[in-house]
C-alpha positions as CSV (number, residue, x, y, z in Angstrom):
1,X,-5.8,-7.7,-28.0
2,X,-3.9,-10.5,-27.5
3,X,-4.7,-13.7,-25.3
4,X,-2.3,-12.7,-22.7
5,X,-3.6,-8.9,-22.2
6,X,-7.3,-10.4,-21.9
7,X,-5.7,-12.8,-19.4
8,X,-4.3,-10.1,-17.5
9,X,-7.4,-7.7,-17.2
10,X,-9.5,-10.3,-16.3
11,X,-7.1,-10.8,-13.1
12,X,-6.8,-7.4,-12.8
13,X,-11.0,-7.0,-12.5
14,X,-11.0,-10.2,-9.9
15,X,-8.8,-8.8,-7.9
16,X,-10.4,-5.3,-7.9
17,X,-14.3,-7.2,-7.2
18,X,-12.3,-9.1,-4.5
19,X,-10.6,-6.2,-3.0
20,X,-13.9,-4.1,-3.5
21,X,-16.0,-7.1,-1.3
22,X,-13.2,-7.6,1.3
23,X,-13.8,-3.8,2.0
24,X,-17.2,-3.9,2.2
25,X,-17.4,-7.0,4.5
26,X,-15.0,-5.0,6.8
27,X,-16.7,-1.8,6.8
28,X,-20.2,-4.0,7.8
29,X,-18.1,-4.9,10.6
30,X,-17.3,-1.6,11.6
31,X,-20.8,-0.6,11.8
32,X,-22.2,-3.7,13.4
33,X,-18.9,-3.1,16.0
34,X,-20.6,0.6,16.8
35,X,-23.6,-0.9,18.1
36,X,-23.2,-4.0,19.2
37,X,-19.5,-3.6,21.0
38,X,-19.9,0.0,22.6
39,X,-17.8,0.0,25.8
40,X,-20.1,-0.9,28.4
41,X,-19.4,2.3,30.6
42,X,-20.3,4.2,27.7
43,X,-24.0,1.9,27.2
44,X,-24.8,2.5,30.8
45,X,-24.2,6.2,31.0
46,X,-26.5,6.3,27.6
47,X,-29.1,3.6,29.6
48,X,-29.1,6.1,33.3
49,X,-30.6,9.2,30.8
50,X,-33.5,7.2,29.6
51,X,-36.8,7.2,30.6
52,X,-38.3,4.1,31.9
53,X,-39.9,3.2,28.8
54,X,-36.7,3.6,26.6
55,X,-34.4,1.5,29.2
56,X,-37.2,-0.9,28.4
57,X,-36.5,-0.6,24.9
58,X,-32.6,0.3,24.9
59,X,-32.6,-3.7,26.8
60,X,-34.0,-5.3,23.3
61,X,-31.0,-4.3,21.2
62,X,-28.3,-7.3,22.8
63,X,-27.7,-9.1,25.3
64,X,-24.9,-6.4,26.9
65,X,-27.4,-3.6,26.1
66,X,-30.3,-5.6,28.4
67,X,-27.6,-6.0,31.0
68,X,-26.5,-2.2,30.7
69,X,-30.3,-1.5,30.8
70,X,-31.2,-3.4,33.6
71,X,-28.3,-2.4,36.0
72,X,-29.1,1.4,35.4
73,X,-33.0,1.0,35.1
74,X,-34.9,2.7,38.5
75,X,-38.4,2.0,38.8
76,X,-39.9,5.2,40.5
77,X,-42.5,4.3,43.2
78,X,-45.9,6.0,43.3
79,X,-46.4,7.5,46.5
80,X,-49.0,5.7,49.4
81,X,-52.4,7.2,50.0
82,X,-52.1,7.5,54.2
83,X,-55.3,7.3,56.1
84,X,-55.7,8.6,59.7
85,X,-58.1,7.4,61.6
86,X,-60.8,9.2,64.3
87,X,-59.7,6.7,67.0
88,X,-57.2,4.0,67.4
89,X,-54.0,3.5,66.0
90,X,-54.4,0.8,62.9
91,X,-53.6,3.4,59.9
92,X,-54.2,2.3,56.3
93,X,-51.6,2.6,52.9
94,X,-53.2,2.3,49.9
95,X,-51.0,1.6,47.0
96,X,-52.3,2.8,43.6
97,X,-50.1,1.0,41.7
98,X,-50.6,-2.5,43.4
99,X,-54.6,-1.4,44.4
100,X,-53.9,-3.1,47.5
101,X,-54.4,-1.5,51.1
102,X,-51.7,-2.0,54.1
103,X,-52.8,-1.7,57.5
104,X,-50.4,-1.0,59.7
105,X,-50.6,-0.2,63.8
106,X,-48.7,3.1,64.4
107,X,-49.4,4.0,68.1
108,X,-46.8,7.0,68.5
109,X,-49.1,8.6,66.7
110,X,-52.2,8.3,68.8
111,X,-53.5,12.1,69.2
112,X,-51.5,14.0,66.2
113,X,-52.7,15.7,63.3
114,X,-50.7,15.6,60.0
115,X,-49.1,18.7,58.5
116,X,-47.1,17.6,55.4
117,X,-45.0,14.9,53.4
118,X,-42.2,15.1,52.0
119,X,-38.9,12.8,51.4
120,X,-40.9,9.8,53.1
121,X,-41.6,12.2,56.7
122,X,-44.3,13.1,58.2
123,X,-44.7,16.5,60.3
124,X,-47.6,16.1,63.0
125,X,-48.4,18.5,65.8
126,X,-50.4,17.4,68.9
127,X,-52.9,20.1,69.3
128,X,-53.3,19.2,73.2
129,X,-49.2,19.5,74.0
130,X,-48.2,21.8,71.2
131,X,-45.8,19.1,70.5
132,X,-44.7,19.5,67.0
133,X,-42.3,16.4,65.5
134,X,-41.9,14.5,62.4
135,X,-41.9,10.5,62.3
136,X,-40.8,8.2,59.4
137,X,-43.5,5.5,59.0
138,X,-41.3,3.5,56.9
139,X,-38.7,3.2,59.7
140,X,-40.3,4.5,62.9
141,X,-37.5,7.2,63.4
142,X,-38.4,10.4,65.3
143,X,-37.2,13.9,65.4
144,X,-38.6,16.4,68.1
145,X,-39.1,20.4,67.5
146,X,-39.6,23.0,69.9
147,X,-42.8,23.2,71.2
148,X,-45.4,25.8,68.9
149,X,-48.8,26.5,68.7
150,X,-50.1,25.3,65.3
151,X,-53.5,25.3,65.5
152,X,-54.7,27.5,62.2
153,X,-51.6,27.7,60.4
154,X,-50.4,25.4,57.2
155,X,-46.9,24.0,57.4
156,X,-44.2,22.9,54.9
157,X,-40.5,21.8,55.4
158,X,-37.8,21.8,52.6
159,X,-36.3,18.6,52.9
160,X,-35.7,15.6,55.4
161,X,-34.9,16.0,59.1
162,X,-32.2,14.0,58.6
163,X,-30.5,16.9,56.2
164,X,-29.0,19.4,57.6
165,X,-30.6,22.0,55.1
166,X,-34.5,20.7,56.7
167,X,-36.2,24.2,57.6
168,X,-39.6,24.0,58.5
169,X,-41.9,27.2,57.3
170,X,-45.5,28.5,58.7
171,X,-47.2,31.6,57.4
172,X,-50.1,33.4,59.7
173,X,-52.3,36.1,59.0
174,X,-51.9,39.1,61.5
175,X,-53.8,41.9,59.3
176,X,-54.8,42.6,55.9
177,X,-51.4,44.1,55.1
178,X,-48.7,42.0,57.3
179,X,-48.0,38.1,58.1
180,X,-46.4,36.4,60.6
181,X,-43.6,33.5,59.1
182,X,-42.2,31.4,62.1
183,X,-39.4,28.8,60.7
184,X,-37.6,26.2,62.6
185,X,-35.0,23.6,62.2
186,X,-34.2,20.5,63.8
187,X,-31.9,20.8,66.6
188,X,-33.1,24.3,67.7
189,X,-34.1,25.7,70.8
190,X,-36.8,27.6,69.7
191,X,-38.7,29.2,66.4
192,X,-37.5,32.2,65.2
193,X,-40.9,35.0,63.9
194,X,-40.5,38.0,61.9
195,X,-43.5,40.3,60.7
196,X,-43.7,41.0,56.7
197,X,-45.4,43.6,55.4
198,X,-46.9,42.7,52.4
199,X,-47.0,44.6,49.1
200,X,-49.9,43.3,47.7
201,X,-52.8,42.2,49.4
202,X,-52.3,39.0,50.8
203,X,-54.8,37.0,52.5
204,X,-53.3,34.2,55.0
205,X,-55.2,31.4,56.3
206,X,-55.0,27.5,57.1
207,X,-56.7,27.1,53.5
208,X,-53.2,28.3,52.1
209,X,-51.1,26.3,49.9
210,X,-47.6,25.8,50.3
211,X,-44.5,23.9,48.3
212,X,-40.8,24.1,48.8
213,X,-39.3,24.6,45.2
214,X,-35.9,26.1,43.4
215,X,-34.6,27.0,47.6
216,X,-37.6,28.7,47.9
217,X,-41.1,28.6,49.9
218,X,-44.2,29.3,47.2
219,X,-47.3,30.1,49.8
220,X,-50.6,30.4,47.6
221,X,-53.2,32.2,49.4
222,X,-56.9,31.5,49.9
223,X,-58.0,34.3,47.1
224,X,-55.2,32.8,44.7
225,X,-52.2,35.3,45.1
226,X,-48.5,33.9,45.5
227,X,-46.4,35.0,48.3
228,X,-42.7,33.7,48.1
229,X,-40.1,33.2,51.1
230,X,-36.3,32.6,50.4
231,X,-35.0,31.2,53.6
232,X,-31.6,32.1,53.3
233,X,-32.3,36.2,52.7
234,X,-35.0,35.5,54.9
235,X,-37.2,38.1,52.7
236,X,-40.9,37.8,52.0
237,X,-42.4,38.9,48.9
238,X,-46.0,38.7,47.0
239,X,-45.7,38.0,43.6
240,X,-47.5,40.9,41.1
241,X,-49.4,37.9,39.5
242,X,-52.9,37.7,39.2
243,X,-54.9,34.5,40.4
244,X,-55.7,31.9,37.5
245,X,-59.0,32.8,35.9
246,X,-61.0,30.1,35.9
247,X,-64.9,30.0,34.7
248,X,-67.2,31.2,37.2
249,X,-68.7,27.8,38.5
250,X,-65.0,27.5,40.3
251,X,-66.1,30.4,42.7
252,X,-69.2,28.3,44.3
253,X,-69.4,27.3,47.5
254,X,-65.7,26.3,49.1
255,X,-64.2,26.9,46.1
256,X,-60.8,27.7,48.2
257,X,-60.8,24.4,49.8
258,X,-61.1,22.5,46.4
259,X,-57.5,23.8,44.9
260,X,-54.2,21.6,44.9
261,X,-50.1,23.0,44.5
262,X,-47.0,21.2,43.5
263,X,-43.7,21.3,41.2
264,X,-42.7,19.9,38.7
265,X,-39.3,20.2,37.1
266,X,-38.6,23.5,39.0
267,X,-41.9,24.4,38.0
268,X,-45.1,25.6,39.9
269,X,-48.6,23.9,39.6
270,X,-52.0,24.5,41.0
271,X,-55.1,22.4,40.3
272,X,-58.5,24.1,40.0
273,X,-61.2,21.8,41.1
274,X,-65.2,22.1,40.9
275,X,-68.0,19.8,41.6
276,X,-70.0,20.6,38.3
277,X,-66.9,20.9,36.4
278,X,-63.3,19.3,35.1
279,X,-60.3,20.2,36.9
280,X,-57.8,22.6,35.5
281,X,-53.8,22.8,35.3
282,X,-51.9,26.0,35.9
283,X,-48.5,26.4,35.2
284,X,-46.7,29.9,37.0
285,X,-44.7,31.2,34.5
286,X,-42.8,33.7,36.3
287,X,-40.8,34.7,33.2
288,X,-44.0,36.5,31.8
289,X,-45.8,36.8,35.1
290,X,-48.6,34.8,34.0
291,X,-50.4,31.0,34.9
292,X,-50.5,28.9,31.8
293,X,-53.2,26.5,30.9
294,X,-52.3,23.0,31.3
295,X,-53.5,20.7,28.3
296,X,-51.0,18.2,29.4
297,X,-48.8,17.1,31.8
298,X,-45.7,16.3,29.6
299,X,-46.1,12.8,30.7
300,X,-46.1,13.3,34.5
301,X,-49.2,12.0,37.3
302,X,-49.9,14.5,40.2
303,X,-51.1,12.6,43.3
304,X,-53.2,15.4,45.4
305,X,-54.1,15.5,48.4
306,X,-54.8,19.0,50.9
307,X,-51.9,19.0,52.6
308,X,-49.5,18.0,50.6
309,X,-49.2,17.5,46.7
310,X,-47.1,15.1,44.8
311,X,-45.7,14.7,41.1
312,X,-44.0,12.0,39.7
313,X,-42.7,10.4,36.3
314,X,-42.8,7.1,35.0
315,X,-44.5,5.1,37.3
316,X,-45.5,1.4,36.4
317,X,-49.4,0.8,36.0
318,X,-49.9,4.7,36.6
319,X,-51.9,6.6,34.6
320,X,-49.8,9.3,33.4
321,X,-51.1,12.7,32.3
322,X,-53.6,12.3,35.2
323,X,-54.4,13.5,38.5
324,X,-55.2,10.8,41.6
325,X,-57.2,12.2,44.2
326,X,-57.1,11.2,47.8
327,X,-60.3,8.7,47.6
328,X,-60.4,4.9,46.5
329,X,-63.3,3.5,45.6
330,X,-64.9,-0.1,45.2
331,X,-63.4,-1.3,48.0
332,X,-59.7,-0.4,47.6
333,X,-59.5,-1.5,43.7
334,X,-59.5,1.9,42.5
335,X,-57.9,5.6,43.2
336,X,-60.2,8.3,41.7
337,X,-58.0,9.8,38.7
338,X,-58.5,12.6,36.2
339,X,-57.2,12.2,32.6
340,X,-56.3,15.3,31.0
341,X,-55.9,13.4,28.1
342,X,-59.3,11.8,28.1
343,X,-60.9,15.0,29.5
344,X,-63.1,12.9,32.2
345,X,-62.5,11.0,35.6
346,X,-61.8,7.5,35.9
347,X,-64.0,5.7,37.0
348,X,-66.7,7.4,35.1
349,X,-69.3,9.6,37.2
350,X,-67.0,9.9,39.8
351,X,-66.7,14.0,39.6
352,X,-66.0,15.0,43.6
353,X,-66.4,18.5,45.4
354,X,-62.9,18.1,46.7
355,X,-63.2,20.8,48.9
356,X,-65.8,18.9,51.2
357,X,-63.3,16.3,52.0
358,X,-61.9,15.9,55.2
359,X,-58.4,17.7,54.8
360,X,-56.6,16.0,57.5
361,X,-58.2,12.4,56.8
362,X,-55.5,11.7,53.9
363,X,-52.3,12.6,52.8
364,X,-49.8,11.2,49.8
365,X,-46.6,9.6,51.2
366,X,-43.7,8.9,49.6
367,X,-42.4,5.6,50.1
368,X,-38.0,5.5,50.3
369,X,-36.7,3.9,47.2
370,X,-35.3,0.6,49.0
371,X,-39.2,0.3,50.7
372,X,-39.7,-3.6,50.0
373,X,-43.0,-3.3,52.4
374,X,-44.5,-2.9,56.0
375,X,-43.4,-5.9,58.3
């Protein structure tokens, strides 16, 4: 080979490693652009699907990925342990996540026993009056319903009074075979009763448990059956699923008194409590007409209380997987939880008999999303 063919591959090879490098660099680029240099509308749509814990996460990447993060980051609030008192009006919020108590003087509602919470209301009835009424403790707002005689009868509304889809349902026990339902709305005259007959046995009474899920009202009753109410058919039915079995201990003395119900995730969720024993998670799975045993919460912390049962989802310095009960102990610094993960209570030694509890001493509140504090 000549010296001017060498002389020409060897350019040839230089410019084909150059070429061959330029490429590369540009195709690093590229990728470093797909990361790095997403259009921000499309980082914070990706940021508002996380959980808590991976906005936390998605915000160490880059600087505009921390700023996508943050602006679309919602920190869920654990809901306030309310206490009524026996006289007086100085009521106290205890804040689990904080383990602080609030005391705050709330004289409107001098006299009035608490039904349920729900979407930061209350719904109290004055026994003396019949005055039934919700109030907002957050922003002292009040909204009147008809007068109604509430006296052994659980109640549950679907959603704030300020909505206009707020129906407020009550179940009562006229005879082994047919209950009373009595719903209401603000704004209305009166409350409207119809008589159900009920399918399956169906005992009613003010140890019932009731939650507002998927449009509908699930009532469980005191010997563990599940009645549902559609408001808008305004039909009454009792589901053909038989109570949780739970071991025989569960069946001692107020064992009805000692069970909590919620949803989650369209879900329904009763707690089995006994004195001498853990608490169990049921799941209704209504596809197989069955309760599941709960191992696990998939991450979520039910706050229960007798009236009214909360779940939530990634709450800061909440234990998740757990279930807070409506006591505090050591002087306000800690909520009495139960790890399903851990299999015991927290504190240790601190296993309850729920159902001797006062029922209409505490209930779980949830605070609105812009709550900065009582004044």
């Amino acid at each position: 080979m000549t010296v001017r063919k060498r002389k020409l591959k060897l350019l040839s090879e230089t410019a084909s490693t150059g070429t061959g490098r330029a490429r590369f660099r540009k195709n690093e680029n590229l990728e470093l652009q797909t990361w790095s240099e997403l259009p921000i509308e499309l980082v914070e749509i990706i940021a508002s699907r996380l959980s808590l814990e991976d906005n936390i996460r998605a915000s160490a990447v880059c600087k505009r990925w921390h700023s996508a993060a943050i602006s679309m980051r919602v920190v869920n609030r654990a809901p306030l342990l309310m206490y009524f008192p026996k006289f007086g009006s100085l009521f106290e919020f205890y804040d689990p996540s904080q383990r602080k108590i609030h005391f705050v003087e709330i004289p409107q509602l001098i006299g009035s026993r608490v039904c349920y919470t729900k979407d930061g209301w209350l719904l109290l009835y004055r026994p003396k009056t019949f005055r039934v009424f919700f109030f907002n403790p957050f922003t002292q707002e009040v909204v009147k319903l008809p007068r109604f005689e509430l006296n052994y009868q659980i109640v549950a509304f679907s959603s704030a009074p300020t909505s206009t889809s707020c129906m407020v349902f009550t179940i009562k026990h006229v005879n082994p075979t047919v209950v009373a339902i009595s719903t209401c709305h603000p704004g209305a005259e009166q409350w409207t009763t119809v008589q159900y007959q009920n399918r399956l046995p169906f005992v009613s009474s003010i140890w019932n448990k009731l939650v507002f899920c998927n449009d509908l009202f699930y009532c469980q009753s005191l010997t563990g059956w599940v009645g549902v109410f559609n408001p808008h058919e305004r039909t009454w039915s009792v589901l053909s699923v038989p109570p949780p079995k739970c071991p025989e201990k569960f069946f001692a003395k107020s064992w009805w008194k000692g069970k909590f119900m919620t949803e989650k995730d369209g879900d329904i969720l009763v707690i089995y409590t006994c004195s001498t024993e853990n608490p169990i998670a049921f799941k209704l799975d209504q596809r197989n007409m069955a309760w599941e045993e709960l191992k696990i919460l998939d991450g979520a912390t039910v706050f229960a209380s007798f009236l009214t049962t909360h779940t939530n989802i990634d709450l800061p310095a909440i234990k998740r997987n757990s279930i807070y009960f409506s006591k505090v102990r050591f002087y306000g610094r800690q909520c009495i939880s139960y790890s399903l993960v851990d299999g015991r209570y927290h504190p240790r030694n601190e296993c309850h008999d729920w159902g001797e509890q006062d029922p209409f001493k505490t209930i779980w509140i949830e605070p609105p999303e812009d709550f900065s504090g009582f004044n």
